[in-house]
N, C-alpha and C positions, 0 to 999 in steps of 0.2 A: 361163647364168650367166657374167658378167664378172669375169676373173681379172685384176690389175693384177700390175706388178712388183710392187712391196711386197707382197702377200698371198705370194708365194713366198719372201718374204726374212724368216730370223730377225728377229723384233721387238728394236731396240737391241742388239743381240750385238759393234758396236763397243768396250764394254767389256772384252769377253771377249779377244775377239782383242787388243785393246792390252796386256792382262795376257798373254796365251799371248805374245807380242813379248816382252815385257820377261823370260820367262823364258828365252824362247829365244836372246835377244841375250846374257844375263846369261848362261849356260852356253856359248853357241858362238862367240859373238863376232858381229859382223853379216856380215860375210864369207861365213862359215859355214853361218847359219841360212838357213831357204828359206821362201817363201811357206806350200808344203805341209807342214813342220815346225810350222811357226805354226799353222797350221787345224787339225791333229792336237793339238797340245796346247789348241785352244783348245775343239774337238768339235766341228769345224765342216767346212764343203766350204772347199775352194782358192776357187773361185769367191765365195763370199761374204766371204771376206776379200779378194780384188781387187775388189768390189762397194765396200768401204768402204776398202781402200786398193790404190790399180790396181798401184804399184809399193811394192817394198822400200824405197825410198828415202822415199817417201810416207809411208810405216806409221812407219820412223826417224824425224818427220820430227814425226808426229801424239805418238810416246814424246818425245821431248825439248820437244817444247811442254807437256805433262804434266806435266813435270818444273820449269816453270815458270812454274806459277799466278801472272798479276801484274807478267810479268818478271822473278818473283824465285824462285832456284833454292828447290825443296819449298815453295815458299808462308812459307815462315816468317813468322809473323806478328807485331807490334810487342808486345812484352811491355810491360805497365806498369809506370812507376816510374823509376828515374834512368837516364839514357843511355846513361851509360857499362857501366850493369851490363844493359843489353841488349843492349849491343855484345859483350859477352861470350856471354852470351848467343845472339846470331846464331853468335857462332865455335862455339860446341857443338853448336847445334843443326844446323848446316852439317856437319859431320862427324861427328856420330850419325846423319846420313842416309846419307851416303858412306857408314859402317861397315854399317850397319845394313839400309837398304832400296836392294833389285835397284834398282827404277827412277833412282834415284839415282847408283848407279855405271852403269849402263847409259847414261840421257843425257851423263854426263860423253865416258863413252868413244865412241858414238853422235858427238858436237858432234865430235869429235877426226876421226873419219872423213870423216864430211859437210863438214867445210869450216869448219865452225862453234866449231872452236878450243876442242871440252870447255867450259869455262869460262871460256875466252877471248870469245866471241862473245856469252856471256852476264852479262858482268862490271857491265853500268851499272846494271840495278837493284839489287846489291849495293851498287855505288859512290854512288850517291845516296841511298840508306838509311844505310849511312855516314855519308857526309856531314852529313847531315841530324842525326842522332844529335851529331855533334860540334859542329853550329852550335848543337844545343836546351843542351848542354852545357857550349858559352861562356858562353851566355844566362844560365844558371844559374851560373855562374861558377865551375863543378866542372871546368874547365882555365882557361889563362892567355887572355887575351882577344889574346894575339901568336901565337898557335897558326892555323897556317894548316889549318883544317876536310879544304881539298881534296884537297892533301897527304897530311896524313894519314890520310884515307880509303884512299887509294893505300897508303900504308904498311901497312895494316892489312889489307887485302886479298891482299894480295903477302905475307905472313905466312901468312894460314890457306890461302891458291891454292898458294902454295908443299908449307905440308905437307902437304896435300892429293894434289899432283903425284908427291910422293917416296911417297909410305905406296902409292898407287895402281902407281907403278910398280917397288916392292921389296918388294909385298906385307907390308911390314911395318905392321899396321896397330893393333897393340897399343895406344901410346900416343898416336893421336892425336885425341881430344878432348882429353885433359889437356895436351900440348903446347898446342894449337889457344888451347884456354884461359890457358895460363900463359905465352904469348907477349903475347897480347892483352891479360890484366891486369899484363902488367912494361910495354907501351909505356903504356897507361893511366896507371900511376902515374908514370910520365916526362912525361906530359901534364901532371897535376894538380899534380907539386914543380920543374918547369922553368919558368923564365923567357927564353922564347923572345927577349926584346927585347934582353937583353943580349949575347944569342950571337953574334951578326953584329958586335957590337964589337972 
């Protein structure tokens, strides 16, 4: 009888081990955690998780791509209905994952070690859903057709990135969806009662 590698290898157990990472990263830090840490929480041998990820670095590597189905951090997906109220929308939903799910704060902090700058490295599919939100939103004439999209995509990012940044690094993370939220609808409504044409005057 012919035995192949794979008849020796857990069937798909790649899941497993990416969840046993994201717990162990989330509790130890990556620093910390060890290959063999991982494979114990995951129920598995050392070797079968170097089978599906050779290094640490790897495994980090395979959780912050997790983290962002589409290029866009947790996948969040396009709510229907007006722009502007799913622009808000992203900002909540962006930081009820921060609060909420390991994986979440794990690729943030993950991107920060690797090279990959947290959410710095990961910023343009935010930025272009942004974007994109504020041009459907000119379109619709629910802001001033002098409103620069680009701009203030950048603006708006740099709001939730920021509370984001502080709530992560002061542990204080009580108020931040409602922040998150009532940052993004006070520039909002500065979009929709500003006449951008006359300000340069």
């Amino acid at each position: 009888m012919e035995v192949s590698l794979s008849d020796n290898r857990e069937e798909n157990a790649a899941p497993e081990i990416l969840e046993a990472a994201v717990r162990a990263f989330d509790e130890s830090g990556y620093e910390r955690a060890s290959i063999q840490h991982i494979a114990e929480l995951a129920g598995t041998s050392k070797s079968l998780v170097t089978y599906y990820f050779p290094t640490k670095q790897t495994l980090a590597s395979a959780v912050i791509n997790l983290a962002y189905p589409g290029g866009v951090f947790m996948g969040s997906p396009r709510p229907a209905g007006d722009p502007l109220d799913a622009i808000v929308w992203v900002a909540e939903h962006v930081t009820t994952n921060v609060l909420y799910s390991p994986l979440a704060r794990v690729a943030i902090k993950l991107g920060e070690v690797s090279g990959d700058k947290g959410f710095g490295g990961r910023l343009s599919g935010w930025y272009v859903r942004l974007t994109d939100y504020l041009e459907e939103a000119q379109q619709k004439r629910l802001i001033s057709p002098s409103v620069d999209p680009t701009v203030e995509a950048k603006f708006l990012l740099c709001g939730i990135v920021g509370l984001v940044a502080v709530a992560m690094e002061t542990g204080s993370r009580l108020s931040l969806i409602d922040d998150a939220a009532q940052i993004t609808r006070d520039r909002l409504t500065f979009l929709r009662t500003t006449d951008f044409s006359r300000m340069g005057a």
